[in-house]
KOLKOL-158379 format. One line per field, with one value per residue: residue number from 1; x, y, z of N, C-alpha, C in turn; residue in one letter. Coordinates in Angstrom, 1 decimal, padded with zeros to 4 digits. Layout:
N
num <- NUM, ... .
n.u <- X, ... .
n.v <- Y, ... .
n.w <- Z, ... .
ca.u <- X, ... .
ca.v <- Y, ... .
ca.w <- Z, ... .
c.u <- X, ... .
c.v <- Y, ... .
c.w <- Z, ... .
residuo <- a, ... .
# end
This chain:
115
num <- 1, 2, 3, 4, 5, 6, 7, 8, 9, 10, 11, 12, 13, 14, 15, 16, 17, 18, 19, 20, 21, 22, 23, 24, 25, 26, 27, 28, 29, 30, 31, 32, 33, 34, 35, 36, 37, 38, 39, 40, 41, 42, 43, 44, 45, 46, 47, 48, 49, 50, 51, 52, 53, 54, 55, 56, 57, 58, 59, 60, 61, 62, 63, 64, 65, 66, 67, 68, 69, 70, 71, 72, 73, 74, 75, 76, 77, 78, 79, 80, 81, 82, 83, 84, 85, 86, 87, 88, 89, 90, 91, 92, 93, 94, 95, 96, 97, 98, 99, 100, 101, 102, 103, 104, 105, 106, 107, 108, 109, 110, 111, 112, 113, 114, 115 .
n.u <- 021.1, 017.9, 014.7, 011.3, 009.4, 008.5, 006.3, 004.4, 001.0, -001.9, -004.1, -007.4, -008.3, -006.5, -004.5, -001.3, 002.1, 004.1, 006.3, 009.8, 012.3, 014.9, 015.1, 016.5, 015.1, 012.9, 013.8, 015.0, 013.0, 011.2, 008.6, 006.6, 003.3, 000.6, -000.8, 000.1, 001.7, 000.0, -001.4, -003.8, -004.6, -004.7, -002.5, -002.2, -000.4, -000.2, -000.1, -000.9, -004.1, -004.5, -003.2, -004.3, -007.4, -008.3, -010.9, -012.3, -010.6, -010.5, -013.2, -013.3, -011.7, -013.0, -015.6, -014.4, -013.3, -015.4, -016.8, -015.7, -013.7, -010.1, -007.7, -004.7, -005.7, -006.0, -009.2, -009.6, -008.4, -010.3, -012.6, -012.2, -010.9, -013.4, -015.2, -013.8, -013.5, -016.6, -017.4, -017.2, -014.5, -011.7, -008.9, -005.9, -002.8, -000.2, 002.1, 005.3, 007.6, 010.6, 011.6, 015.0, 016.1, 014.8, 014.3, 011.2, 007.8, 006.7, 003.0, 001.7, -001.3, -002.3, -004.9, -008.7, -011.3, -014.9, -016.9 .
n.v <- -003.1, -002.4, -003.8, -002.9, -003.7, -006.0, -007.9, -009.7, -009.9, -009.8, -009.2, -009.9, -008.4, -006.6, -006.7, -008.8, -009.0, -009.1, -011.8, -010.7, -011.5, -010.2, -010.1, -011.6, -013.2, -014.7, -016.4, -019.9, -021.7, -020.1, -017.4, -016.6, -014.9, -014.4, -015.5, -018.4, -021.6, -025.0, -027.7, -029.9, -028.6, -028.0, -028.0, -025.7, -025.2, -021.6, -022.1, -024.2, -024.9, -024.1, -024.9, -027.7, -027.8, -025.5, -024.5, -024.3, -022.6, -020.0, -019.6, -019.4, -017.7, -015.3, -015.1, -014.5, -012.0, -010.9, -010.6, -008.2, -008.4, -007.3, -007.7, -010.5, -010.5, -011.7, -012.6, -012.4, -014.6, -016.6, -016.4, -017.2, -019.9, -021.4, -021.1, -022.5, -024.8, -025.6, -025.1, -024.2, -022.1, -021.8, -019.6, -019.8, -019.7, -018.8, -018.8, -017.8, -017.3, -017.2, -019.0, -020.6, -021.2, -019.4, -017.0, -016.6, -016.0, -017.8, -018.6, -020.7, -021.9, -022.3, -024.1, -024.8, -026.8, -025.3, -025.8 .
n.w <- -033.3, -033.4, -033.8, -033.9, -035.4, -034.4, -032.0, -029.5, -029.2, -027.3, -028.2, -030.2, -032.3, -033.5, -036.0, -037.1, -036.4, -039.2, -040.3, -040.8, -042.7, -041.9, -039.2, -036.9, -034.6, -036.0, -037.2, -037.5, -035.3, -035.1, -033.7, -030.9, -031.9, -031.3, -027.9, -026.5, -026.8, -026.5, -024.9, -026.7, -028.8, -032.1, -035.1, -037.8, -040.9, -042.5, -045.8, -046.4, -046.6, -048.2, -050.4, -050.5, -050.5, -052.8, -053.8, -051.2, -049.8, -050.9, -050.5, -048.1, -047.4, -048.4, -046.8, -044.7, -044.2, -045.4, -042.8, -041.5, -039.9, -039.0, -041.8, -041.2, -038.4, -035.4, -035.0, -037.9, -038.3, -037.4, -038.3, -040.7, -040.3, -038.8, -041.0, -043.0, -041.9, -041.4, -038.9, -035.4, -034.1, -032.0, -032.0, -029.9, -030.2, -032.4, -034.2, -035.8, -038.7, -040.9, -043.8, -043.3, -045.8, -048.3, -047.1, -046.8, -045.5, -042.8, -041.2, -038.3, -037.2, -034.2, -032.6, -031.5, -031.7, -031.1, -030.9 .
ca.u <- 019.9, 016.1, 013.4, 010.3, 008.1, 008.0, 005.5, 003.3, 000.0, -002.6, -005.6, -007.8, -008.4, -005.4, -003.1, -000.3, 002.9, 004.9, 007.8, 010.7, 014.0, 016.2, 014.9, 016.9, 014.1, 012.2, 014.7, 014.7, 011.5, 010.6, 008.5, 005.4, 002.5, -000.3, -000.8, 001.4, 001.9, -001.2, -001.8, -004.9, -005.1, -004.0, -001.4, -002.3, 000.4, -000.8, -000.4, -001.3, -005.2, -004.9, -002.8, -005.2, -008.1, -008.1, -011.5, -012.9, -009.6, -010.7, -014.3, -013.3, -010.6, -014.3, -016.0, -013.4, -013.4, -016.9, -017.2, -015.2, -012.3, -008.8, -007.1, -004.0, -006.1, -007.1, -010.5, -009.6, -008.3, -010.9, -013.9, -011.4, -010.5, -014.5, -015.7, -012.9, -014.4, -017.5, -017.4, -016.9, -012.8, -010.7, -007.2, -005.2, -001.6, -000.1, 003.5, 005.4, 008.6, 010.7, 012.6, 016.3, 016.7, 015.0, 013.6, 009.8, 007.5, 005.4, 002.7, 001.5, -002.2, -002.5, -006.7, -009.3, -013.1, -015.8, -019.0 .
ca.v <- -002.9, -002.3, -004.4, -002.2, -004.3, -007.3, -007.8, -010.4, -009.8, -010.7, -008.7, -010.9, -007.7, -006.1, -007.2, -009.6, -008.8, -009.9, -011.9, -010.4, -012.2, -009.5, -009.9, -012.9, -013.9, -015.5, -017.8, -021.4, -022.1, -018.7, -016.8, -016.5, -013.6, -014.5, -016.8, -020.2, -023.5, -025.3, -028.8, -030.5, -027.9, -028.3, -026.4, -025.7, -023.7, -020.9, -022.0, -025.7, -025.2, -023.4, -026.3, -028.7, -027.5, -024.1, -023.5, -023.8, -021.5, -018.9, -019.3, -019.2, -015.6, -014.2, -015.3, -013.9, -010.7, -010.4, -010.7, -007.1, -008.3, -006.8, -009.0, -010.8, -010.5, -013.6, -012.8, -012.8, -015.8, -017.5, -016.3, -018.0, -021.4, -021.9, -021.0, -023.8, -025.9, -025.1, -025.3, -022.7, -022.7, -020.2, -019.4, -019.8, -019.8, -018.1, -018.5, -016.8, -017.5, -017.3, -020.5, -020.3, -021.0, -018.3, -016.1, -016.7, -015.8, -018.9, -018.3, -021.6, -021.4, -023.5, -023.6, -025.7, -026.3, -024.9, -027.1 .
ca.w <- -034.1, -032.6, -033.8, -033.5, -035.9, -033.8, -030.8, -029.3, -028.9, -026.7, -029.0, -031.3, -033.3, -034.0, -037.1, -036.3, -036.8, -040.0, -039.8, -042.2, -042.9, -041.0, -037.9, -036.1, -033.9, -036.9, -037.4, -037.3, -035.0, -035.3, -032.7, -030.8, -032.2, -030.0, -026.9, -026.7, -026.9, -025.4, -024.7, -027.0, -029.9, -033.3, -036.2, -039.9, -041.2, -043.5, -047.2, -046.3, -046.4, -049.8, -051.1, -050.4, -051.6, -053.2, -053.2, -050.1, -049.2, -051.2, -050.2, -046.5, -047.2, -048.5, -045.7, -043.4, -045.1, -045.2, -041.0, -041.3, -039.1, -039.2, -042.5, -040.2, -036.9, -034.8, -035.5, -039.0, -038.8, -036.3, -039.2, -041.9, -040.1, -038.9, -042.2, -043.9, -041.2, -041.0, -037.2, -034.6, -033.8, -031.4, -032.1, -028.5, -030.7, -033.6, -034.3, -037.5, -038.8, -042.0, -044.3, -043.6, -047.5, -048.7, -046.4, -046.8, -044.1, -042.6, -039.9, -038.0, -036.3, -033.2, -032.8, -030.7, -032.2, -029.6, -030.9 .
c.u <- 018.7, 015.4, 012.0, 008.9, 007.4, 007.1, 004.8, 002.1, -001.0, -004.2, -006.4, -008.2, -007.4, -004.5, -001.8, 000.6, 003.7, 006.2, 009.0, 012.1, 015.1, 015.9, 015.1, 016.1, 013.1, 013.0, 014.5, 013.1, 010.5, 009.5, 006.9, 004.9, 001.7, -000.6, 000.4, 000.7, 000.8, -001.4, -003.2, -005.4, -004.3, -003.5, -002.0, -001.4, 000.0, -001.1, -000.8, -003.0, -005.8, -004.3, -003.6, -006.3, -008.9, -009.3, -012.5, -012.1, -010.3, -012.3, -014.4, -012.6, -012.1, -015.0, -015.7, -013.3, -014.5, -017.4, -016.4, -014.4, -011.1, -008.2, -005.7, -004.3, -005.9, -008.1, -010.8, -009.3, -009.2, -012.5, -013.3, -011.5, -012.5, -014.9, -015.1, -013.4, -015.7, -018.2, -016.9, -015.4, -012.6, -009.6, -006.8, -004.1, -001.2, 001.1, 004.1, 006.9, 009.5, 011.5, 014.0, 016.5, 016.3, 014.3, 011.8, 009.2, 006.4, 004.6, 002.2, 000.2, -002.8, -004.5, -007.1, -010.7, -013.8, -017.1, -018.3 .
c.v <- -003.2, -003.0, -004.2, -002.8, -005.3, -007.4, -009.0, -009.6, -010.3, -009.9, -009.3, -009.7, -006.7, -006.8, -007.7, -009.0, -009.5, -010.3, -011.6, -011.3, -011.9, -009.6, -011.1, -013.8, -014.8, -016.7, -019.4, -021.6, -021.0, -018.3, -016.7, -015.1, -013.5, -015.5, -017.6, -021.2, -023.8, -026.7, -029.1, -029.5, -028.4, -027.5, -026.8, -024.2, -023.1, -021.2, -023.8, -025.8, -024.9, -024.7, -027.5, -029.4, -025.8, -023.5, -023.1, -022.9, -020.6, -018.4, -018.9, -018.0, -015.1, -014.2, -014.3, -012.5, -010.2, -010.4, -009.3, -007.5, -007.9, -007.9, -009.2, -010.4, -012.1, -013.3, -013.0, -014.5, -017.3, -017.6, -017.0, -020.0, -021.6, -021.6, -022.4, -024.9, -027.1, -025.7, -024.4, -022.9, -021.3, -020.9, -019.5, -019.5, -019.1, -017.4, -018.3, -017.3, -016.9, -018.4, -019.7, -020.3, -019.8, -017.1, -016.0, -017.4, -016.9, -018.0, -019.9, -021.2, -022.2, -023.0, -024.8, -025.3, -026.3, -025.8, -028.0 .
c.w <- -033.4, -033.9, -033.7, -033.9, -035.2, -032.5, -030.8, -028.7, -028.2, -027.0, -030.7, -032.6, -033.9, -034.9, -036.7, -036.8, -038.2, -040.3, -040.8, -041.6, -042.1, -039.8, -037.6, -035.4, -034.6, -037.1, -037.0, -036.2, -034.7, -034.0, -032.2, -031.2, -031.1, -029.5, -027.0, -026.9, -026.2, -025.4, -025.4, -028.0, -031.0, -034.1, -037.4, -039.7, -042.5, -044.5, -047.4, -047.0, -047.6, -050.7, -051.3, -051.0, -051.4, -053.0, -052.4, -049.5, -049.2, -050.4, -048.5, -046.1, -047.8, -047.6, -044.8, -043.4, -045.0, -043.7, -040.4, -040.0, -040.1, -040.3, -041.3, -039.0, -036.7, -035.3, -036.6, -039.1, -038.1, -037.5, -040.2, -041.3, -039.8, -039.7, -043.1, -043.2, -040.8, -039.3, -036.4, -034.0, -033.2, -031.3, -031.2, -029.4, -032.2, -033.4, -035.8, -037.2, -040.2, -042.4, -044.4, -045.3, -048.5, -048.2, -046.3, -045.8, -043.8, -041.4, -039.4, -036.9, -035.4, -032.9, -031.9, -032.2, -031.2, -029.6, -031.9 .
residuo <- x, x, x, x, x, x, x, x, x, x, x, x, x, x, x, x, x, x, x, x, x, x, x, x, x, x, x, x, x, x, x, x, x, x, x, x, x, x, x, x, x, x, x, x, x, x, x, x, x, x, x, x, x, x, x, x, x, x, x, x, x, x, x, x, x, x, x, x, x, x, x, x, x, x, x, x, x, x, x, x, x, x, x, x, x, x, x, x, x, x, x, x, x, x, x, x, x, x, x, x, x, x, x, x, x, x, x, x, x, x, x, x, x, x, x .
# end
């Protein structure tokens, strides 16, 4: 079986790929989108930031939205995290997965702050 959805990326404006259940490679520590692993950045995984508090989330997906990047870019998500921040942040990392129990797709966004 081919795989066609999956890809890493190395473009801050193109739409990440999303990680579905059937595709083996998501599995347990699931897979790099864009960049790697990097020494001295930090992870927030996707539905953490919303959990937390809801609504600077929301106020930071309008933000993000309103800077007319790709929704699921880096750039989207570089206008989203320094908006939640309010401090200038680039993405280096951005790994996807899904939960062995019931298939639901995580992303994890490794980031630096620039100022």
């Amino acid at each position: 079986m081919s795989y066609t959805y999956y890809y890493h990326s190395t473009s801050r404006t193109a739409p990440l790929a999303y990680p579905h259940y059937s595709d083996p490679r998501f599995d347990g520590q699931g897979a790099d989108l864009f960049g790697q692993q990097t020494e001295g950045i930090q992870y927030e995984y996707d539905d953490r930031l919303a959990q937390w508090e809801p609504e600077k989330h929301r106020a930071a997906v309008d933000a993000a939205r309103a800077s007319g990047a790709a929704p699921r870019s880096v750039a989207f998500l570089e206008a989203y995290l320094s908006h939640y921040y309010a401090r200038p942040v680039e993405v280096v990392h951005v790994k996807a997965g899904t939960r062995p129990f019931d298939g639901y797709a995580w992303y994890a966004y490794g980031f630096r702050f620039t100022a």
